[in-house]
C-alpha positions as a printed NumPy array, in Angstrom:
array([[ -5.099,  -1.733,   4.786],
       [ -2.027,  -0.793,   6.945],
       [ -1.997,   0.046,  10.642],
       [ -0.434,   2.289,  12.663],
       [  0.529,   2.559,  16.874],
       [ -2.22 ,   3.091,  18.909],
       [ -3.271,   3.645,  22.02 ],
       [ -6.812,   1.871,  21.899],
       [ -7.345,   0.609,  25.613],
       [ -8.064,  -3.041,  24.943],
       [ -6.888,  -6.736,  26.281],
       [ -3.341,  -7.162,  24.999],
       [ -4.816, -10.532,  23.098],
       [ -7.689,  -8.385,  21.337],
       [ -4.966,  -6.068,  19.879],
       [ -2.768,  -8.313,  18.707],
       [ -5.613, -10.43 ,  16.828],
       [ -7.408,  -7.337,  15.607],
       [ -3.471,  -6.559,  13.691],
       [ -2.546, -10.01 ,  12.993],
       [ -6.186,  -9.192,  10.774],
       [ -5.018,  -6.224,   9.49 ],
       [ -1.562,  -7.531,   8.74 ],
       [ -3.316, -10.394,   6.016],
       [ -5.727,  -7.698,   5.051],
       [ -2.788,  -5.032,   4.301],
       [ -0.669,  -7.691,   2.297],
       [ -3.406,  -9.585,   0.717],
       [ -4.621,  -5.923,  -0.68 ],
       [ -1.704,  -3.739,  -0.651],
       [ -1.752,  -0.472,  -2.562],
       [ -5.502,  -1.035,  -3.384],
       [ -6.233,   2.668,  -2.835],
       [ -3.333,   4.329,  -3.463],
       [ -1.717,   5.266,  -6.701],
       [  0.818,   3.096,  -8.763],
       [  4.185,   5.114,  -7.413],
       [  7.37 ,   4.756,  -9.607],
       [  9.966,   2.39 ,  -7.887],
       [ 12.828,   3.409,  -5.962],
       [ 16.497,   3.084,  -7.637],
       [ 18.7  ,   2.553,  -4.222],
       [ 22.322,   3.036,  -4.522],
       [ 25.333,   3.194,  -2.596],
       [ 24.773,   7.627,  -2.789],
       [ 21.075,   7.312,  -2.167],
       [ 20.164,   9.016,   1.446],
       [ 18.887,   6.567,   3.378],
       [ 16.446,   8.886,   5.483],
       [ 14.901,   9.769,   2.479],
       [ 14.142,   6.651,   0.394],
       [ 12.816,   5.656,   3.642],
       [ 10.088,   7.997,   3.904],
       [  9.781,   7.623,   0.196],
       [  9.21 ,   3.914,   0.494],
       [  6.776,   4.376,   3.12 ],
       [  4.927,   7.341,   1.778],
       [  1.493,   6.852,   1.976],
       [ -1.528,   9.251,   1.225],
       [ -4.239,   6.864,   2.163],
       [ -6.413,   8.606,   4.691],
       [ -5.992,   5.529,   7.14 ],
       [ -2.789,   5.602,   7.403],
       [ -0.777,   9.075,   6.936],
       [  2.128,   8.401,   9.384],
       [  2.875,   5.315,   7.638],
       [  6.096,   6.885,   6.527],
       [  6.919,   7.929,  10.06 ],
       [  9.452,   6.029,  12.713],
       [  7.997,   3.69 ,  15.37 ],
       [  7.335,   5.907,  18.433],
       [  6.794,   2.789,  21.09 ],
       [  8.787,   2.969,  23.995],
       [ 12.481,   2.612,  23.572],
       [ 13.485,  -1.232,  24.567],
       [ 16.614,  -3.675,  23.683],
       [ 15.514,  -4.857,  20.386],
       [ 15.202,  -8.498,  19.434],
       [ 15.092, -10.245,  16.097],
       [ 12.142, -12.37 ,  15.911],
       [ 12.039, -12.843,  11.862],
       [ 14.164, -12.276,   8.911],
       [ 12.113, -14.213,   5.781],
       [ 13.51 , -13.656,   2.655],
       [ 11.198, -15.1  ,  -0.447],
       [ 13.737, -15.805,  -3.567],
       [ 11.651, -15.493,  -6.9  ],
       [ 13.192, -18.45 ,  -9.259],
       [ 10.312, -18.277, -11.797],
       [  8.845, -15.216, -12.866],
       [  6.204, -15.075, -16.141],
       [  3.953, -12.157, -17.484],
       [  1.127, -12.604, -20.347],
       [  0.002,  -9.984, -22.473],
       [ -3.289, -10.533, -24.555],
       [ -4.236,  -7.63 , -27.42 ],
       [ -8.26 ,  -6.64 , -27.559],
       [ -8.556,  -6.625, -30.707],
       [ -7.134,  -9.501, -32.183],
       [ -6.91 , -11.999, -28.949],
       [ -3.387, -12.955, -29.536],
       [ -1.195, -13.664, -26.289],
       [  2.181, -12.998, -25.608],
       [  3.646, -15.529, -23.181],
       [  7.222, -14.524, -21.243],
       [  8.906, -16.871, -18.643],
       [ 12.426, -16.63 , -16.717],
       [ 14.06 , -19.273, -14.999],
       [ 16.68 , -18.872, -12.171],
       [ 19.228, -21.459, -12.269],
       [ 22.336, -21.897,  -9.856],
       [ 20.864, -20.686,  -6.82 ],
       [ 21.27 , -22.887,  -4.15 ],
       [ 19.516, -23.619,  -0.711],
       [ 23.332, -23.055,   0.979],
       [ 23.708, -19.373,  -1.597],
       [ 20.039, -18.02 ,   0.146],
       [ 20.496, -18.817,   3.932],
       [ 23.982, -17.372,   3.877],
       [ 22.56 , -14.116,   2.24 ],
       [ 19.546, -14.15 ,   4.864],
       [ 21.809, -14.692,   7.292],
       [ 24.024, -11.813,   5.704],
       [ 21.01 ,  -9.349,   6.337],
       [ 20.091, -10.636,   9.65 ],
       [ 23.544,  -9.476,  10.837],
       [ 23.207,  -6.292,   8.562],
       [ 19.931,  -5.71 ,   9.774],
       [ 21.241,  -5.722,  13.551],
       [ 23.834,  -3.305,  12.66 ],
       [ 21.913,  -1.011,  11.461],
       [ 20.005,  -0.772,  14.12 ],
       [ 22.896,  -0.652,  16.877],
       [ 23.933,   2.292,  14.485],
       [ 20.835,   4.011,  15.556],
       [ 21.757,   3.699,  19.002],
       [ 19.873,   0.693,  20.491],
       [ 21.013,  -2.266,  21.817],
       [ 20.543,  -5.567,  20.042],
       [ 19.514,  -8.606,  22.059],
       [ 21.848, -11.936,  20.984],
       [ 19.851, -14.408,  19.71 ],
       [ 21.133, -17.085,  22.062],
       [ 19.066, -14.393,  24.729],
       [ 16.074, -14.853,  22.345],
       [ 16.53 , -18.433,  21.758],
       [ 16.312, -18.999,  25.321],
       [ 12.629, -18.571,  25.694],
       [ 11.305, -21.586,  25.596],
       [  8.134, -20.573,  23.61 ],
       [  9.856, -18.58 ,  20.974],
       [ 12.589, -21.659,  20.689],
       [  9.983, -23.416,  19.764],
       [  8.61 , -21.825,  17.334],
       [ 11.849, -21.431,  15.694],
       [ 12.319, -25.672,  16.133],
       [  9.166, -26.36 ,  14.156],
       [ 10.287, -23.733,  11.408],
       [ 10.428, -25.921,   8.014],
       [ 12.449, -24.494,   5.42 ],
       [ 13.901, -24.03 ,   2.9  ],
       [  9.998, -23.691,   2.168],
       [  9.577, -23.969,  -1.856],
       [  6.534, -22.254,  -3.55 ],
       [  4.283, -23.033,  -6.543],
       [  2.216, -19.177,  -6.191],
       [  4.293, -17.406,  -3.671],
       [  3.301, -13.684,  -5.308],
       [  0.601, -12.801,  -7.521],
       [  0.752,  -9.61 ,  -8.538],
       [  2.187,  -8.229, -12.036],
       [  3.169, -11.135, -12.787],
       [  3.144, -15.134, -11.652],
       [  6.124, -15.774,  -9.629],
       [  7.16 , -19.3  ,  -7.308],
       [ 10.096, -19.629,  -5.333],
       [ 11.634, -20.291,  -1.854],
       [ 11.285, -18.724,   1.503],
       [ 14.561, -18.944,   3.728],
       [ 14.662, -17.513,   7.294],
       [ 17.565, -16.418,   8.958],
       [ 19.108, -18.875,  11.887],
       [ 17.185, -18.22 ,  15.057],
       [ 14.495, -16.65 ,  13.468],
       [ 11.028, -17.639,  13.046],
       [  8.079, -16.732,  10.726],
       [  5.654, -14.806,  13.222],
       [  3.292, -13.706,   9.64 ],
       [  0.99 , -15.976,  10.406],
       [ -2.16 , -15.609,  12.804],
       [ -0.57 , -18.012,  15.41 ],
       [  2.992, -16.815,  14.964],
       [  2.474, -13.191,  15.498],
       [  0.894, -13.674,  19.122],
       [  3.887, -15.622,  19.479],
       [  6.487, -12.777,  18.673],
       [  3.9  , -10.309,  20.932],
       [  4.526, -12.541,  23.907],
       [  8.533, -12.73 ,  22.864],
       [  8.34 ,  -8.995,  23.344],
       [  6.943,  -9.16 ,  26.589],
       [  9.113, -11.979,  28.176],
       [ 12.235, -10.512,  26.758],
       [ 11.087,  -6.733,  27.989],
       [ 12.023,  -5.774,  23.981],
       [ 10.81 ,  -4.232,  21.168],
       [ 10.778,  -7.009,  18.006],
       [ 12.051,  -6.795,  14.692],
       [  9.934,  -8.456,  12.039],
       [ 11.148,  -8.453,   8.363],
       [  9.892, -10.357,   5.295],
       [ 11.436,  -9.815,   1.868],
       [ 10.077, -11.117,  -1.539],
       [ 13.97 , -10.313,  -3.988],
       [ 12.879, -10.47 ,  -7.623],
       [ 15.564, -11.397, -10.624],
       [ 13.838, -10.368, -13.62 ],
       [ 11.431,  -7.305, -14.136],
       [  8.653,  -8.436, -16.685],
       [  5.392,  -6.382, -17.289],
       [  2.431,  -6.309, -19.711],
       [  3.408,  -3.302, -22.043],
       [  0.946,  -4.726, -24.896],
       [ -2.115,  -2.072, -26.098],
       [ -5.454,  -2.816, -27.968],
       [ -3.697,  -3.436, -30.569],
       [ -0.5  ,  -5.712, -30.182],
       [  0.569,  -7.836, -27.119],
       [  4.02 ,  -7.159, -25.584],
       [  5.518,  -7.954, -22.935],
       [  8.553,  -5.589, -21.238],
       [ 10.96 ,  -8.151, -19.725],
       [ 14.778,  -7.982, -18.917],
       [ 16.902,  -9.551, -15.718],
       [ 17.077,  -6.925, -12.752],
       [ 17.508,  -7.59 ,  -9.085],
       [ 14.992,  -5.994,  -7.07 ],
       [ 12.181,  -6.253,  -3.979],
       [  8.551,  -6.705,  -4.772],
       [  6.118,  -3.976,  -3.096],
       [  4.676,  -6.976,  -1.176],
       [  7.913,  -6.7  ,   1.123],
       [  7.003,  -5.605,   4.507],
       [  8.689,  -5.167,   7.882],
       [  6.326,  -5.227,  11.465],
       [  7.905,  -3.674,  15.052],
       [  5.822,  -4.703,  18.261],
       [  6.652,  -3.436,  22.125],
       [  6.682,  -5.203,  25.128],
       [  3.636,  -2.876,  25.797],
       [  1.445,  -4.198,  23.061],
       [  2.209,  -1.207,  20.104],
       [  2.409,  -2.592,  16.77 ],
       [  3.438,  -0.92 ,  13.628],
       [  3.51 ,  -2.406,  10.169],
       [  5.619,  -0.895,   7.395],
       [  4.156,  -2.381,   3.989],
       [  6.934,  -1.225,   0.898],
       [  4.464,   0.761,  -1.016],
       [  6.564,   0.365,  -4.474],
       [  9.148,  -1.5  ,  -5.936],
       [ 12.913,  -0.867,  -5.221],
       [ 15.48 ,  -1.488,  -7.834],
       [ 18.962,  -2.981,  -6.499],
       [ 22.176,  -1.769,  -8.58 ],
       [ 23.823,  -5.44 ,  -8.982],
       [ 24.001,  -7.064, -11.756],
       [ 23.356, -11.261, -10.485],
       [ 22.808, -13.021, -13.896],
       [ 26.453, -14.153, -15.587],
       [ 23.834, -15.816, -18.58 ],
       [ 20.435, -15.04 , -19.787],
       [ 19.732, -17.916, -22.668],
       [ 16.655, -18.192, -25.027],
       [ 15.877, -21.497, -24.592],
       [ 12.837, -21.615, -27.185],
       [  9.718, -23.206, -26.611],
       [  9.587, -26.216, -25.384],
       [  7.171, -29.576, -27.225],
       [  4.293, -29.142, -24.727],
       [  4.369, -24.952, -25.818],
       [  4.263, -26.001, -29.466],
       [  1.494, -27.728, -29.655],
       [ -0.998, -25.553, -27.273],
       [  0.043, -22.902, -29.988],
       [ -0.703, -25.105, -32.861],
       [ -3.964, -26.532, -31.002],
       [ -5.414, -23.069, -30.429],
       [ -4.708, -21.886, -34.305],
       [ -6.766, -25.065, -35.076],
       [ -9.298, -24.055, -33.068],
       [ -9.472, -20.739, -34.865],
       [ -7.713, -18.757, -32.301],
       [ -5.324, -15.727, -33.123],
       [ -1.807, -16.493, -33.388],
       [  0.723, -15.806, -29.649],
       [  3.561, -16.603, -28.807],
       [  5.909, -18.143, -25.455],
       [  9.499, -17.06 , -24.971],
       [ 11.472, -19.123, -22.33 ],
       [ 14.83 , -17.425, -20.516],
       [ 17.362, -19.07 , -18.436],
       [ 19.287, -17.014, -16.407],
       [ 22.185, -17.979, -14.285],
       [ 23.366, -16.477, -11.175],
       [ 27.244, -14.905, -10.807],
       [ 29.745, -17.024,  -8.841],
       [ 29.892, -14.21 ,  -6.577],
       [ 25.671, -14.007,  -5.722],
       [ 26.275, -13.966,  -2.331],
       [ 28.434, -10.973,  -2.203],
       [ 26.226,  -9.032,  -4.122],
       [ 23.254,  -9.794,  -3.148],
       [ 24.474,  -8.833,   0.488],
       [ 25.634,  -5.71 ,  -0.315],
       [ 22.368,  -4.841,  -1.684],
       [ 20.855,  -5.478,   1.077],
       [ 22.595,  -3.883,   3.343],
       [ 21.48 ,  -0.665,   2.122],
       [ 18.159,  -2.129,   2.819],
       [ 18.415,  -2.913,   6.144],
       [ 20.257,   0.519,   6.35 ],
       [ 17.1  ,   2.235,   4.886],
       [ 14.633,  -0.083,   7.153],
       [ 16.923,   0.771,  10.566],
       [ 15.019,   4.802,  10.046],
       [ 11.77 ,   2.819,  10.757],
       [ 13.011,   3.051,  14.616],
       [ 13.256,   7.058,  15.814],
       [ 17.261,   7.624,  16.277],
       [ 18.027,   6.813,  20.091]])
């Protein structure tokens, strides 16, 4: 379910529970009534106005201006989270119906360090801010926003990097690690978005809430009734479980839930390797054809990141945060 501004006269702390609700609802069960949209290819040509509203399109009765700008009033913005989620291990199964045997892909990340992510979430941060000064607001410095106490805080008992074991479930099984920008805190959780609604209202700002789940490899079950396949190949893109959130000082809220995939032009991986199975894959395929189960099979990938990650990854993003900045009307 995804929300939308409203007007609904109620105590500023019933609104901003009733969306910090809706907010887990919407990304636990994105896309649950709508139909499986193709994703978007963005590229350096691609008008940013439009893959915008195509990113946001949404025909779901409950929520047809989903693809329309934030209409609060017009404030100083303030950056209260950048959280980017790096997939490092991706994996996709495919089973046939007929004869039960499984196809088994997994792909590895390797070279990617804790030092390579913040710099490129701190890359998109500043992007991000640009982007939006480009629309005509102004952007608050974080040492303004670091000087409430509450929202310092917040950002003090931040943990990161934070490292996954099931960070995304959805076409396929994916684990990685969440970075946040520098004087940014995660406010997508029940506590820390009544946090970044009161940040709004000390600072007198509209807030700026961004997470972003970048994917390396693009693997899906292409397998039928008959044979099990699975699709797989390296490609740097965001998962439609991205999402970016803007509150006012006056209580609006408006969440922007990616409602498909977007593909990012750059080529990260310098290696992709077949590293075979390993002893432990072996034998749980030898154990099941004992047991009189069909025959499968698990491919392993390693795929190394470029010396130059960073700058790529960046510059991807950028367009992002240039597509995301049309989220705010043009000031």
């Amino acid at each position: 379910m995804r929300t939308r501004t409203t007007e609904i006269k109620m105590p500023k702390q019933g609104r901003v529970l009733i969306a910090a609700c809706l907010l887990l609802a919407s990304q636990a069960h994105a896309g649950l009534f709508d139909k499986a949209p193709q994703p978007i290819i963005l590229e350096a040509t691609t008008d940013r106005a439009t893959a915008f509203s195509t990113l946001f399109l949404n025909e779901n009765m409950m929520a047809r201006d989903q693809n329309k700008p934030y209409e609060g009033p017009v404030r100083p913005l303030a950056m209260a989270t950048v959280m980017l989620k790096f997939i490092t291990d991706t994996s996709a199964s495919s089973t046939s119906g007929n004869k039960g045997a499984t196809v088994d892909v997994n792909y590895k990340l390797l070279g990617l360090t804790p030092e390579t992510m913040q710099a490129v979430a701190d890359d998109f941060a500043t992007n991000f801010a640009t982007a939006l000064a480009a629309r005509g607001y102004s952007v608050i410095g974080q040492d303004k926003v670091l000087a409430n106490e509450e929202f310092r805080k917040l950002v003090e008992e931040t943990v990161g990097p934070q490292e996954s074991g099931a960070m995304v479930k959805a076409m396929a099984n994916n684990s990685g690690t969440t970075i946040l920008s520098k004087g940014t805190a995660d406010t997508f959780t029940m506590t820390g978005y009544s946090k970044g609604a009161a940040l709004a209202k000390a600072l007198g700002a509209t807030t700026i809430h961004a997470n972003l789940i970048i994917g390396f490899a693009k693997l899906a079950n292409s397998g039928s009734y008959r044979s099990a396949e699975v699709a797989h190949g390296v490609k740097l893109s965001l998962s439609p479980q991205s999402m970016f959130m803007v509150m006012g000082d006056d209580g609006s809220i408006k969440q922007f839930q990616f409602r498909q995939e977007v593909v990012l032009p750059s080529q990260i991986g310098s290696k992709v390797v077949d590293v075979g199975r390993s002893g432990g894959q072996t034998a749980l395929l030898i154990f099941n054809a004992i047991a009189g189960g069909s025959s499968g099979s698990i491919s392993n990938f390693e795929v190394t990141v470029a010396d130059n990650y960073r700058e790529m990854v960046s510059t991807d993003l950028k367009m992002v945060a240039e597509v995301l900045a049309q989220g705010l009307k043009k000031n």
